[in-house]
Residue, then its C-alpha position, 0 to 999 in steps of 0.5 A: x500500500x502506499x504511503x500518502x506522505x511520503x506522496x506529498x512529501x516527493x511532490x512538494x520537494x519536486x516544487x509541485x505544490x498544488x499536486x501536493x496539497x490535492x494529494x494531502x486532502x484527498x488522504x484526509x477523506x480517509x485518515x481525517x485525524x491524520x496530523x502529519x497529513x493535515x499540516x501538509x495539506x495546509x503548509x503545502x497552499x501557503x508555501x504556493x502563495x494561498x494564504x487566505x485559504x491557508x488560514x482557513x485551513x489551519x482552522x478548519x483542520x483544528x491545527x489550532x488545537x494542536x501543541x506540536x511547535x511545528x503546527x504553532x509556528x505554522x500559525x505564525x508563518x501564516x500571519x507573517x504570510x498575511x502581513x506581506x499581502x498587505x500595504x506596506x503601511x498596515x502590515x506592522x501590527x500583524x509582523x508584530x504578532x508574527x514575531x512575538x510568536x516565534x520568539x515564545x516557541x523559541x523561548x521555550x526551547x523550540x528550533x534554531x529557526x524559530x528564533x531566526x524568524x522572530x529576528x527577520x520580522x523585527x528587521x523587517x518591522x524597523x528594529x534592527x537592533x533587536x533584531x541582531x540580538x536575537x540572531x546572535x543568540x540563536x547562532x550561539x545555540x545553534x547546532x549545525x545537523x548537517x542538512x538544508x535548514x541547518x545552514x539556511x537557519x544559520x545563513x538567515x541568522x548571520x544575514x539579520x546580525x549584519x555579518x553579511x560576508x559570513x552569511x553568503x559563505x553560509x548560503x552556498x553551503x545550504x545549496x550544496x546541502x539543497x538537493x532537489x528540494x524545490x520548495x524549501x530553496x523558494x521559502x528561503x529565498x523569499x524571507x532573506x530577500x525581505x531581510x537583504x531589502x531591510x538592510x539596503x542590499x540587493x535581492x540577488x543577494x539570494x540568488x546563491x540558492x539556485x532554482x530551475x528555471x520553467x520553461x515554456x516551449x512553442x513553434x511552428x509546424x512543419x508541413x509534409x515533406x519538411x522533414x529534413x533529418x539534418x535541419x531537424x538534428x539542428x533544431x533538437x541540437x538547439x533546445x538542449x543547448x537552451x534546456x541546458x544554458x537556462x537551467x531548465x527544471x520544469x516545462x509546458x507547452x503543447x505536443x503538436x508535430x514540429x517544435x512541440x515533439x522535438x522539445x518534449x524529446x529534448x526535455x524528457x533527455x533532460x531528465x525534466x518530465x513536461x506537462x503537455x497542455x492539449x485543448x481537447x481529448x488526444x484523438x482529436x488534437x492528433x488529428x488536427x496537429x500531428x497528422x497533417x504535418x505527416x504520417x512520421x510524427x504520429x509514432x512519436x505522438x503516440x510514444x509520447x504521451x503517456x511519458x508527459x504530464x497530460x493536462x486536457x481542456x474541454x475545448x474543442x474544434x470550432x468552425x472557422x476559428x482556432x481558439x481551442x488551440x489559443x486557448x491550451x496555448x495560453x493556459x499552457x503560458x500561464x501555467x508555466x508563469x505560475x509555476x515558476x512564482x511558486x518556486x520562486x524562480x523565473x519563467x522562460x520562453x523558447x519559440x522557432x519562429x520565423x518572426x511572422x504574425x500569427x494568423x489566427x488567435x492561435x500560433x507562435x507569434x501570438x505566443x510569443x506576443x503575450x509572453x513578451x507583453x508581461x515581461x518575459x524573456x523569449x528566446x528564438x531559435x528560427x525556423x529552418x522552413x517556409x510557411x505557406x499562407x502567412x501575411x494575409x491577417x486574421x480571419x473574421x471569426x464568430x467566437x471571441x476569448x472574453x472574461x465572465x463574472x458570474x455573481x449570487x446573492x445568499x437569501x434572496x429566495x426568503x424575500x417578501x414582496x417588500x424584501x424584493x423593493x428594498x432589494x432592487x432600489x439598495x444591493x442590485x442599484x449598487x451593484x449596477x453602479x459598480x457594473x456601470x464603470x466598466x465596459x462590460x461587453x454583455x450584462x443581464x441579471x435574473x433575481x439576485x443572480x448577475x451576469x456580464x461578460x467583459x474583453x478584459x480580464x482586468x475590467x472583470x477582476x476590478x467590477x468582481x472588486x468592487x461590486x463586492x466592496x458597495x455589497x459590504x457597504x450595505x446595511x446590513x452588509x451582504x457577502x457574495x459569491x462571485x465566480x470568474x472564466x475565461x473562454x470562447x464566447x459566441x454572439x447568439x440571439x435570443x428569441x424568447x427575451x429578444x435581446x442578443x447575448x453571449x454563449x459558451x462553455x465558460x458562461x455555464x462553467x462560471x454559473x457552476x463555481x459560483x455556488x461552491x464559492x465561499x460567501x465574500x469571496x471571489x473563486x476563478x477558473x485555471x484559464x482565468x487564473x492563467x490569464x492574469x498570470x499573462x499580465x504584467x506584474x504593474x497589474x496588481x492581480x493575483x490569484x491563489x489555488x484553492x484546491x480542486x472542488x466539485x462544481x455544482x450540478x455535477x459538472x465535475x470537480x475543477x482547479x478553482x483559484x482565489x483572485x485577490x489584489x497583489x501587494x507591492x511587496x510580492x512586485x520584488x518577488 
């Protein structure tokens, strides 16, 4: 029988963080008194950045109640985690909080770390002169066991006493003693960054501790009779230069014949096991972006698959667009940039490309476009082959990718007639008022339920924000569930209210979250998640996994995130 720890504990060290947690819940339907399992599920979301549902978690898994310090500390870590989510000017209270924790489980002979964590926050709150008291302390007593945290704890301790020569020493020695263990460089790395700022340093000061690179791969295809060995031998050449050079540890991207195939090739000699992001089930897509490129790629397609880490949409082909390909191509991007903010490392992109546009939504130049539009670094090998039928533009298409906010109110079925007044002259005027300074590109509303559809994701997210807050501000106040996605869109008519509007599978997506949200929060897709993902970092958006959760009406358990303003200090990150 395996060992569902052990499971959670290879994932997170792998840096897969979301897998880890869902590894970790799923075994607690089984072992609900599990300690172990219930401190990884909640350790594991907080270290991905999901604070808020992280406290949730801590409580509702009753990690309160427990007298391990390991649990307790886990409970300062997370109001420390809060105070950073915050502006800078409200955070001192909570890092206050924070710290006093860690120094009462320090001081009653608790780890090396423990201390070393309350010296950080009183750095980082304005009080370096405690602060290095503290951490000279805890470097007195501190006894080295010969592993990671050993010398972090050492290395973080000399870096708050100022002894900053002595600390760099002291954080190569950590990454000689990392391993593969991903996620513990990431929490090291992000809490001596904050430290070195305090102290007027560079953040590169951390990058002592190396993390992998994430990469994301795309190309074109080739057409039949393009397959040159030695022009392809040169292709594969280049991606394990790059592969090699950018310290690649993780990548997504497509499967498609050409530059996808060859690069999950490379990858996989790299020892690095990608996730392929495929629109629809791997008949159809074999159908439409191997085949046609030739009968030569289809054994390797097929030799392919069950050696990546398949991730498949419920986007299938539309006539006369190829947004179902947009689509896996942008989550795949998204993905890849979310991947690497959980391990605090940098996101890559390698594309063959000809530098053509694209000429649908789909394509590498597309690709290539909304990577380098949020800041990224796009490393181009070209294209050995002519592509036929470029420069002509985009064709019209009937569907367009657009963000939809969904958006309940609880009670409203309870309201007399005289509930429904108050109701449609207070809560439904103020949402209308919020809705009113966006562009919404379709709004209806039926009973207590709202639903617009936007071209932005920026507009979605601020409405989604600020219909919450003039909600909060009634009298009493009214705690929502909105839900947020991101897809194909297709303008319809509707002959029964006569009035056109727009349909698709994220419209009904988001009718289906918006009951298993949480009242007062706002739960988006994966493909809305990556979307602000693909924005730059000035944007001010994050969103946090939440887990995998059953949907309503049976429509099947989804990645769902929480959506939530970035504060400024995750911009240095």
């Amino acid at each position: 029988m395996s060992d569902p720890l052990a499971e959670v504990l290879a994932l997170e060290a792998e840096g897969l963080l979301f897998s880890a947690h869902d590894r970790a819940m799923a075994a607690l339907a089984e072992r609900p008194d599990d300690v172990a399992l219930r401190y990884r599920a909640t350790l594991t979301i907080a270290r991905a950045g999901a604070t808020g549902m992280a406290l949730d978690l801590f409580h509702r898994l009753h990690l309160d109640a427990e007298a391990d310090p390991e649990v307790a500390a886990l409970g300062a870590r997370l109001i420390k985690d809060r105070a950073f989510e915050r502006p800078a000017a409200e955070r001192g209270p909570l890092l206050a909080e924070a710290a006093r924790r860690y120094q009462d489980l320090w001081q009653r002979g608790g780890a090396g770390w423990h201390g070393v964590n309350a010296a950080g926050l009183r750095l980082i709150g304005g009080e370096p002169g405690p602060a290095a008291d503290i951490a000279e302390q805890v470097l007195a007593s501190l006894r080295d066991s010969g592993d990671y945290w050993s010398a972090a704890t050492r290395a973080e301790a000399l870096l708050v006493a100022g002894r900053i020569s002595e600390a760099h020493r002291a954080l190569e020695e950590a990454q000689e003693r990392a391993g593969g263990d991903l996620s513990a460089l990431a929490t090291t790395r992000r809490q001596m960054r904050r430290e070195a700022a305090a102290l007027g340093l560079s953040p590169t000061f951390v990058n002592v501790l190396r993390v992998p690179s994430v990469l994301h791969y795309t190309g074109h295809m080739p057409k039949p009779g393009q397959d040159d060995p030695a022009v392809e031998g040169e292709l594969a050449a280049s991606l394990d230069a790059a592969i090699a050079a950018e310290h690649i540890g993780a990548a997504f991207g497509g499967l498609a014949a050409g530059l996808d195939i060859l690069a999950v090739e490379a990858l996989l000699r790299a020892g690095v096991t990608p996730t392929a992001v495929l629109p629809c089930d791997p008949d159809t897509y074999e159908a439409s972006s191997v085949a046609p490129a030739g009968e030569r790629w289809l054994p390797r397609f097929r030799a392919l698959l069950p050696k990546v880490r398949l991730v498949q949409l419920d986007e299938r082909p539309f006539p006369d667009d190829d947004l179902h390909l947009a689509m896996a191509a942008r989550r795949a991007m998204g993905l890849a940039r979310l991947t690497a903010r959980h391990r605090d490392g940098e996101a890559v992109q390698v594309a063959a490309w000809d530098a053509l546009p694209a000429r649908g939504a789909a394509g590498t130049g597309a690709d290539v476009r909304s990577w380098t539009a949020a800041g990224g670094r796009s490393l181009h090998l070209g294209w050995p082959w002519r592509r036929i039928g470029v420069g002509n533009g985009p064709p019209e298409t009937r569907r367009r990718p657009m963000a939809v906010l969904f958006g309940d109110l609880p009670r409203f079925s309870a309201l007399d007639d005289h509930g429904l007044e108050t109701f449609y002259e207070g809560p439904l005027a103020a949402m209308g008022a919020a809705l009113d300074r966006y562009p919404a590109a379709y709004r209806n509303a039926w009973g207590d339920a709202v639903q617009v559809a936007f071209e932005d994701v920026r507009d979605a997210a601020g409405c989604a924000f600020d219909m919450r807050a003039a909600l909060a501000a009634q009298d009493p106040p009214i705690h929502p569930r909105f839900a947020l996605d991101f897809g194909p869109l297709l303008p319809v008519h509707d002959a029964v209210q006569q009035a056109d509007k727009f349909s698709g599978r994220a419209m009904t997506r988001a009718a289906r979250i918006e009951p298993v949200t949480p009242p007062g929060r706002i739960f988006a897709t994966e493909a809305f998640a990556c979307e602000i993902a693909l924005l730059p970092r000035s944007a001010g958006l994050a969103c946090d996994y939440a887990g995998r959760i059953p949907t309503a009406k049976g429509f099947g358990s989804l990645p769902l995130y929480a959506l939530r303003r970035a504060g400024a200090e995750e911009e240095l990150a």
